[in-house]
PDB file as gemmi writes it, atoms N, CA and C in Angstrom:
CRYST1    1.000    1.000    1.000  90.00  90.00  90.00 P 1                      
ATOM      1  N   UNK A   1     -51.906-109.420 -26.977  1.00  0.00           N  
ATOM      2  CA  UNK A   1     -51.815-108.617 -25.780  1.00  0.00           C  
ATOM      3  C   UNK A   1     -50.697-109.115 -24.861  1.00  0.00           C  
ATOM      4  N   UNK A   2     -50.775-110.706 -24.611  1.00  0.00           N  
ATOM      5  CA  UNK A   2     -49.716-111.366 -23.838  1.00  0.00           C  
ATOM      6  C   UNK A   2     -48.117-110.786 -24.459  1.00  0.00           C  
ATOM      7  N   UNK A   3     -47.924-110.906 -25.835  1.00  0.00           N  
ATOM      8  CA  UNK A   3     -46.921-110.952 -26.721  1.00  0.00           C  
ATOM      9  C   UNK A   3     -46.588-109.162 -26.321  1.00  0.00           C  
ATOM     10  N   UNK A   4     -47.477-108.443 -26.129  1.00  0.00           N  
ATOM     11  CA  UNK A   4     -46.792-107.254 -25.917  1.00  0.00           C  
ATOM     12  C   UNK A   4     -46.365-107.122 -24.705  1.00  0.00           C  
ATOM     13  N   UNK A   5     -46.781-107.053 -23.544  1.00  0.00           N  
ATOM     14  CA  UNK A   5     -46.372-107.382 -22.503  1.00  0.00           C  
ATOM     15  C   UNK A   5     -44.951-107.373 -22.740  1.00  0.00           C  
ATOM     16  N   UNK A   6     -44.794-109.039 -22.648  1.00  0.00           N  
ATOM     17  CA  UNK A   6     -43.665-109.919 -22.677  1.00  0.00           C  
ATOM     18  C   UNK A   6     -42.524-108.987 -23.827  1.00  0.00           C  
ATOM     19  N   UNK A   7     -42.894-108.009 -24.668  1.00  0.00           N  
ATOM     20  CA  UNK A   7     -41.742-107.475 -25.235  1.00  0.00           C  
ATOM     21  C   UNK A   7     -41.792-106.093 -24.288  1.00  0.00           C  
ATOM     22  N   UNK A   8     -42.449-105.826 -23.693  1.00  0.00           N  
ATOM     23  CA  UNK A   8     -42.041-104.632 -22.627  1.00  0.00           C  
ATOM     24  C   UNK A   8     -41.657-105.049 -21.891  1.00  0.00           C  
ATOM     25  N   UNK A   9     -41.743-105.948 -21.460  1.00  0.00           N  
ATOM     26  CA  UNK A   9     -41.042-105.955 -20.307  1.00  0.00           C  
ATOM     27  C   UNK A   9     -38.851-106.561 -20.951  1.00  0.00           C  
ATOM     28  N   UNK A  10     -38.904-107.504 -21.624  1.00  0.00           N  
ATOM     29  CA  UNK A  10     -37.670-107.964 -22.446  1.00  0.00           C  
ATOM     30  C   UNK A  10     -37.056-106.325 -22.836  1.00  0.00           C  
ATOM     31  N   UNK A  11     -37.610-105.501 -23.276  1.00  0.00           N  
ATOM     32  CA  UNK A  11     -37.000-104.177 -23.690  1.00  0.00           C  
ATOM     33  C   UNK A  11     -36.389-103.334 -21.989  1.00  0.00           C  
ATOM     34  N   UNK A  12     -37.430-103.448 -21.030  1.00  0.00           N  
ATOM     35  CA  UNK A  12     -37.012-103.144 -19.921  1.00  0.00           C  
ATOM     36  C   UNK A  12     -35.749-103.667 -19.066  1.00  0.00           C  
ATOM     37  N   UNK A  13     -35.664-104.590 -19.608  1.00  0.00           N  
ATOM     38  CA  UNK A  13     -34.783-105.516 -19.095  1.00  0.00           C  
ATOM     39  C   UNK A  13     -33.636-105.107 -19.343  1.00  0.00           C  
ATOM     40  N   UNK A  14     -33.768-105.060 -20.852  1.00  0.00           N  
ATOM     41  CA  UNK A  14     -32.383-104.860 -21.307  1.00  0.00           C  
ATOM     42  C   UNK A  14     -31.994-103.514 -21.754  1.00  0.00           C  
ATOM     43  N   UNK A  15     -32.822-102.567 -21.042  1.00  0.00           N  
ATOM     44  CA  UNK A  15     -32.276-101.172 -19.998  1.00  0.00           C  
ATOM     45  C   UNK A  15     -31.327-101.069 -19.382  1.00  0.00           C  
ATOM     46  N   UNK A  16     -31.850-101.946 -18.444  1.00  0.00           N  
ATOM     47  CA  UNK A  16     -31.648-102.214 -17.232  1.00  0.00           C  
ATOM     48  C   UNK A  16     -30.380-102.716 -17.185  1.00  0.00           C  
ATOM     49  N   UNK A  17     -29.897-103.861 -18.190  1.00  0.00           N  
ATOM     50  CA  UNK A  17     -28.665-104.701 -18.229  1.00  0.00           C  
ATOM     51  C   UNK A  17     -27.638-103.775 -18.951  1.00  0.00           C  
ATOM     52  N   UNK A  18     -28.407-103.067 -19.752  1.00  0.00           N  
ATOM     53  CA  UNK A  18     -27.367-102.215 -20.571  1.00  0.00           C  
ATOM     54  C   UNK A  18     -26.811-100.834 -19.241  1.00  0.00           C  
ATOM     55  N   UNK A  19     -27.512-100.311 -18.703  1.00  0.00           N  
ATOM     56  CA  UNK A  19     -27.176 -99.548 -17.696  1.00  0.00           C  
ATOM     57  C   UNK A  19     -26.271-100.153 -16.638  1.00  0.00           C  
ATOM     58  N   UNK A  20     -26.430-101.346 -16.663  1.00  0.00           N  
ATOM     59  CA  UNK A  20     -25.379-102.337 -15.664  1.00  0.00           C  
ATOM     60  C   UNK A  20     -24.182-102.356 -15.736  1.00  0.00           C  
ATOM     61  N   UNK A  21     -24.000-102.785 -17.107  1.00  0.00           N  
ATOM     62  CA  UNK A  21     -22.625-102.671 -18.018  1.00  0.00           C  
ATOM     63  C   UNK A  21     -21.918-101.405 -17.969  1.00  0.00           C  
ATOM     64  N   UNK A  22     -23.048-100.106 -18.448  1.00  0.00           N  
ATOM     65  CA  UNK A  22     -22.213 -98.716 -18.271  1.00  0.00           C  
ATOM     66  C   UNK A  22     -21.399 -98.240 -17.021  1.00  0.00           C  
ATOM     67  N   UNK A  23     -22.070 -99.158 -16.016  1.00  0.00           N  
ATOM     68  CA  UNK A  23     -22.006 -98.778 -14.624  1.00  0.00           C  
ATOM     69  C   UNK A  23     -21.064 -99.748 -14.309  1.00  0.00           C  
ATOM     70  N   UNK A  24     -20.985-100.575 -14.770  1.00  0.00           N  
ATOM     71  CA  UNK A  24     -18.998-101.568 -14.559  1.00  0.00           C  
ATOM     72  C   UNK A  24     -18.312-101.132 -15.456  1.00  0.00           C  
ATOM     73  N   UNK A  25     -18.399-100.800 -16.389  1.00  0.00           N  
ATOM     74  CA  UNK A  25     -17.424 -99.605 -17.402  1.00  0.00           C  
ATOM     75  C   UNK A  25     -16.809 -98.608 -16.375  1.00  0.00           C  
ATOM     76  N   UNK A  26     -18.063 -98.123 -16.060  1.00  0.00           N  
ATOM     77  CA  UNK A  26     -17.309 -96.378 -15.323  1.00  0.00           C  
ATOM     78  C   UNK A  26     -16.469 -97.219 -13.962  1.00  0.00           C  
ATOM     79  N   UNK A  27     -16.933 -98.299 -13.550  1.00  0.00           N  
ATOM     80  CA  UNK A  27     -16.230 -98.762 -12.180  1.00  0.00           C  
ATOM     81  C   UNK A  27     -14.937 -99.216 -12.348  1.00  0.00           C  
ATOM     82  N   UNK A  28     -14.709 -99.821 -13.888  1.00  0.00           N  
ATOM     83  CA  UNK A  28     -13.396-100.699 -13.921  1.00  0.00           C  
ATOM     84  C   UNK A  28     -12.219 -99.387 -14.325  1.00  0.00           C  
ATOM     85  N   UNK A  29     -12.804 -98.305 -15.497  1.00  0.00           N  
ATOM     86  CA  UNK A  29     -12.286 -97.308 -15.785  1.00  0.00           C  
ATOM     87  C   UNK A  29     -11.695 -96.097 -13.824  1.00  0.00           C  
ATOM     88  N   UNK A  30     -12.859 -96.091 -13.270  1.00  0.00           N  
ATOM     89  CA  UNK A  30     -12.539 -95.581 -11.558  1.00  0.00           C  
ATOM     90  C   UNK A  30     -11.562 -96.907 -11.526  1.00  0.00           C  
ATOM     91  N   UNK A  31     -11.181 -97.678 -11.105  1.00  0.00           N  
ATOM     92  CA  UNK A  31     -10.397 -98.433 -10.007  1.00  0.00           C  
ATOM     93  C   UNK A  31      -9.183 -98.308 -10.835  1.00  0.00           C  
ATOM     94  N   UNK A  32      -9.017 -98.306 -12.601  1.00  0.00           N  
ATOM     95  CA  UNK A  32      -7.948 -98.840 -13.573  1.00  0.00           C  
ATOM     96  C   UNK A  32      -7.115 -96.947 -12.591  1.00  0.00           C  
ATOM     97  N   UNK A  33      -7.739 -96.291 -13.042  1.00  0.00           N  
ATOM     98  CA  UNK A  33      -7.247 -94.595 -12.784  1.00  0.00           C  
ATOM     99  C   UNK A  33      -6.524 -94.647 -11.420  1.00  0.00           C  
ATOM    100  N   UNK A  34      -7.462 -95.589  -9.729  1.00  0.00           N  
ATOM    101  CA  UNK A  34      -7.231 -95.373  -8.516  1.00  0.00           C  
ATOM    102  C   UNK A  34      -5.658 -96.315  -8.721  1.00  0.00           C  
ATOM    103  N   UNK A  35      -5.875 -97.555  -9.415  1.00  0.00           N  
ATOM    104  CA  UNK A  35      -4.688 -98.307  -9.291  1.00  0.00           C  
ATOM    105  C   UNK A  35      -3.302 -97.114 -10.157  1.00  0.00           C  
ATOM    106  N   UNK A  36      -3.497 -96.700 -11.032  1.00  0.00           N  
ATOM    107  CA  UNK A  36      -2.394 -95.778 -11.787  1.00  0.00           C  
ATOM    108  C   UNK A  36      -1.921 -95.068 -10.958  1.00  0.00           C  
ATOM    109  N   UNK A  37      -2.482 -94.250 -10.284  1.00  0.00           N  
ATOM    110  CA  UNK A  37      -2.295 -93.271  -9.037  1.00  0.00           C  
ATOM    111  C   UNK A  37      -1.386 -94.067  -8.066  1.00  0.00           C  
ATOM    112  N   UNK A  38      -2.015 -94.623  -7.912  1.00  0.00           N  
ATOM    113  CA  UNK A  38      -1.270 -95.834  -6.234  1.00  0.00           C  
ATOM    114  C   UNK A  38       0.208 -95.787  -7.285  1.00  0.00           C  
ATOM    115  N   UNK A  39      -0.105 -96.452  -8.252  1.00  0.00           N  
ATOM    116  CA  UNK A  39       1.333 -96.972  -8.727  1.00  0.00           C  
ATOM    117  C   UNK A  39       2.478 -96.037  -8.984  1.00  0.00           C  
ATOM    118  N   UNK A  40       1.794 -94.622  -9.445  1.00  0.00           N  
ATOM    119  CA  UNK A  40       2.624 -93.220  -8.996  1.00  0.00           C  
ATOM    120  C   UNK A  40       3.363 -92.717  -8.278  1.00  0.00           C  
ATOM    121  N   UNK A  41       2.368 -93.134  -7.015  1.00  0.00           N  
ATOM    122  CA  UNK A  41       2.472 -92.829  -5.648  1.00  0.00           C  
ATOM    123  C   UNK A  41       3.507 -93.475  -5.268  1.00  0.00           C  
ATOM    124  N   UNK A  42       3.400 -94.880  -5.575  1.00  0.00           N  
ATOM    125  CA  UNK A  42       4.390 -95.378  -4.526  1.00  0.00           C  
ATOM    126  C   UNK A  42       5.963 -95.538  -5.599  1.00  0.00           C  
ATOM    127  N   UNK A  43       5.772 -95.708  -6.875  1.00  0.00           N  
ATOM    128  CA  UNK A  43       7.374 -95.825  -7.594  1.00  0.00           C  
ATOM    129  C   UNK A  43       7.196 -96.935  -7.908  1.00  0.00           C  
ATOM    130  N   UNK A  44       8.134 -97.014  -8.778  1.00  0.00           N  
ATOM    131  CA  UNK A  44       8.200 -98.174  -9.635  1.00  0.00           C  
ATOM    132  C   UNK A  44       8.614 -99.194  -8.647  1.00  0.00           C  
ATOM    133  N   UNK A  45       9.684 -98.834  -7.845  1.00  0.00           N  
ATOM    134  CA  UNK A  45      10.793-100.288  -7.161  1.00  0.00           C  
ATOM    135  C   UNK A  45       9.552-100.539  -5.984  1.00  0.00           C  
ATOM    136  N   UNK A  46       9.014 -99.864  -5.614  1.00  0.00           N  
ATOM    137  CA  UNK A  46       8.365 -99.934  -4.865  1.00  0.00           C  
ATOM    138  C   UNK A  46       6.658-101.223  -4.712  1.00  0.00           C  
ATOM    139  N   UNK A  47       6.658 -99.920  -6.449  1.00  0.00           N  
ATOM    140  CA  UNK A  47       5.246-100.944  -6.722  1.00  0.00           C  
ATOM    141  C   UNK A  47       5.727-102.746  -7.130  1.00  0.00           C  
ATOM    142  N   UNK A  48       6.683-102.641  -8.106  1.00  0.00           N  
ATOM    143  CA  UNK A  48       7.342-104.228  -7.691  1.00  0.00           C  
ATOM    144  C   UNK A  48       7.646-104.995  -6.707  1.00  0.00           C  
ATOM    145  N   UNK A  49       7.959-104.545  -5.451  1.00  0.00           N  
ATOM    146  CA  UNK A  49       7.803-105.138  -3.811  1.00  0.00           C  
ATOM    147  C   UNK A  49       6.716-105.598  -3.952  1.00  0.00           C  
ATOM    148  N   UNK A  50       5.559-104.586  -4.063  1.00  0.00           N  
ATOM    149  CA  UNK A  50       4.264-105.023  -3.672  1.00  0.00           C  
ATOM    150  C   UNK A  50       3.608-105.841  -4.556  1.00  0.00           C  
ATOM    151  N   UNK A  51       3.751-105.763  -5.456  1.00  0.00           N  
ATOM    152  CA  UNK A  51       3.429-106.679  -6.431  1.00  0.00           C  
ATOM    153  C   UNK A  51       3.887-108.339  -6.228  1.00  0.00           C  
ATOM    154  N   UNK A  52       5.192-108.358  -5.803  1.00  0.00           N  
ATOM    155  CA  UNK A  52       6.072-109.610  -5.409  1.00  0.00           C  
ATOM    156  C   UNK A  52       5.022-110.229  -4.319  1.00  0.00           C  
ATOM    157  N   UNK A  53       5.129-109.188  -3.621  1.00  0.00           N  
ATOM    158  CA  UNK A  53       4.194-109.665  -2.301  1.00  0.00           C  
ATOM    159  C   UNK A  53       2.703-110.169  -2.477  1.00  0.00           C  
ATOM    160  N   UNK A  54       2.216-109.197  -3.063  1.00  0.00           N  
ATOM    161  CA  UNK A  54       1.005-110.295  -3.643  1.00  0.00           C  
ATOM    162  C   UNK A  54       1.122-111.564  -4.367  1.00  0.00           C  
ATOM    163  N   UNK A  55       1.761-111.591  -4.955  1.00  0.00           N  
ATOM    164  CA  UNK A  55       1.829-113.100  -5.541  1.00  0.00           C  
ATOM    165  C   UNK A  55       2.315-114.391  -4.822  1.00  0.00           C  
ATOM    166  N   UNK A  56       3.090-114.055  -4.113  1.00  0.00           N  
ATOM    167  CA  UNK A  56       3.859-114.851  -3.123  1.00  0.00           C  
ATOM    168  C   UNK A  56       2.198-115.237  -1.938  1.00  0.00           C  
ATOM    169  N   UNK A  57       2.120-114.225  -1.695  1.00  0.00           N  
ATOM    170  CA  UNK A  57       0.608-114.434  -0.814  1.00  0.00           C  
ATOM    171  C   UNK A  57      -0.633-114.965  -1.275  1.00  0.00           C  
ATOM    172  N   UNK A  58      -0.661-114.606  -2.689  1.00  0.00           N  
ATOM    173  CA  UNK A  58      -1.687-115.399  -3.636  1.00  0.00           C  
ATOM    174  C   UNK A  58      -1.153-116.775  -3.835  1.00  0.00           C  
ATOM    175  N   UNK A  59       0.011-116.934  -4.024  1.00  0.00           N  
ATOM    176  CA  UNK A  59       0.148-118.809  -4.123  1.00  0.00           C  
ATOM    177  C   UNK A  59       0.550-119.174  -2.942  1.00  0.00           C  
ATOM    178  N   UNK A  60       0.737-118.411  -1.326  1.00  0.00           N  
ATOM    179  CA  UNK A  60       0.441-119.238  -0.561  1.00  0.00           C  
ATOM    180  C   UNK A  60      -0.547-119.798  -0.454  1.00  0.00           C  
ATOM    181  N   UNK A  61      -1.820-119.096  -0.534  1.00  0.00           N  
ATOM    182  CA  UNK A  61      -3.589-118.941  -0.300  1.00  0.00           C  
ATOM    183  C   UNK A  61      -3.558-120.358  -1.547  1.00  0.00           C  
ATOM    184  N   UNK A  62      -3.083-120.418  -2.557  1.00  0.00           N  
ATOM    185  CA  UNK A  62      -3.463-121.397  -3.463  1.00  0.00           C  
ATOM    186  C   UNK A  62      -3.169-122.798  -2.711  1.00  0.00           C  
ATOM    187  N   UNK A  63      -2.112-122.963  -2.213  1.00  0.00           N  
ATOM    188  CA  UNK A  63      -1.530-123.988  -1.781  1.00  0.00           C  
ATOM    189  C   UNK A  63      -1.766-124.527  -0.804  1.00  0.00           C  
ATOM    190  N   UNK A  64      -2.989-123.570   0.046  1.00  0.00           N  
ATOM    191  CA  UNK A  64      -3.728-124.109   1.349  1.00  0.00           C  
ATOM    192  C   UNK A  64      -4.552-124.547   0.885  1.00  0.00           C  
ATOM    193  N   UNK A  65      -5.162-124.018   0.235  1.00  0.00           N  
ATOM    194  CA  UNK A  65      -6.729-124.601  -0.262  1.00  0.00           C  
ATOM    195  C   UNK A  65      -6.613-125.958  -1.160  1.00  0.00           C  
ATOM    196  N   UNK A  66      -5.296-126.061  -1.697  1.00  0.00           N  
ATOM    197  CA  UNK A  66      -4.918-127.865  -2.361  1.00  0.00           C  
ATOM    198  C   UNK A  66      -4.883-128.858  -1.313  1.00  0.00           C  
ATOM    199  N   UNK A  67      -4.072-128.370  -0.106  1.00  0.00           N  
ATOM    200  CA  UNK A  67      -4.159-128.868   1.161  1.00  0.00           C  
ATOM    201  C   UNK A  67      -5.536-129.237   1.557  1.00  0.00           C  
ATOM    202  N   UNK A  68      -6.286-128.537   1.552  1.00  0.00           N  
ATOM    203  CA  UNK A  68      -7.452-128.753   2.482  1.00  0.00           C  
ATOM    204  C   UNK A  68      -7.955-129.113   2.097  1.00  0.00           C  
TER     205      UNK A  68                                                      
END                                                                             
């Protein structure tokens, strides 16, 4: 009786986890599409600025936190 339980509920679970996954699938697939767009939007020379700029700002942020 215990043993069944314990596999209903393990089957529920992994519903649950599997529905999780579908649901960061559809999120990474939404943001991969929102980022394509942006990158449309703004042009190639453009999206390379910004791109520069993030990185430059990402290894400032790195280089404080070695500091600190």
């Amino acid at each position: 009786m215990a043993q069944n339980k314990l596999k209903q509920k393990v089957e529920a679970l992994t519903r649950v986890v599997q529905q999780l996954i579908k649901e960061v699938q559809i999120n990474a697939s939404l943001a991969q599409g929102t980022l394509t767009a942006f990158q449309l939007h703004l042009g190639e020379e453009e999206w390379e600025k910004l791109v520069e700029e993030l990185k430059d700002k990402e290894k400032r942020l790195q280089e404080q936190e070695n500091v600190e």
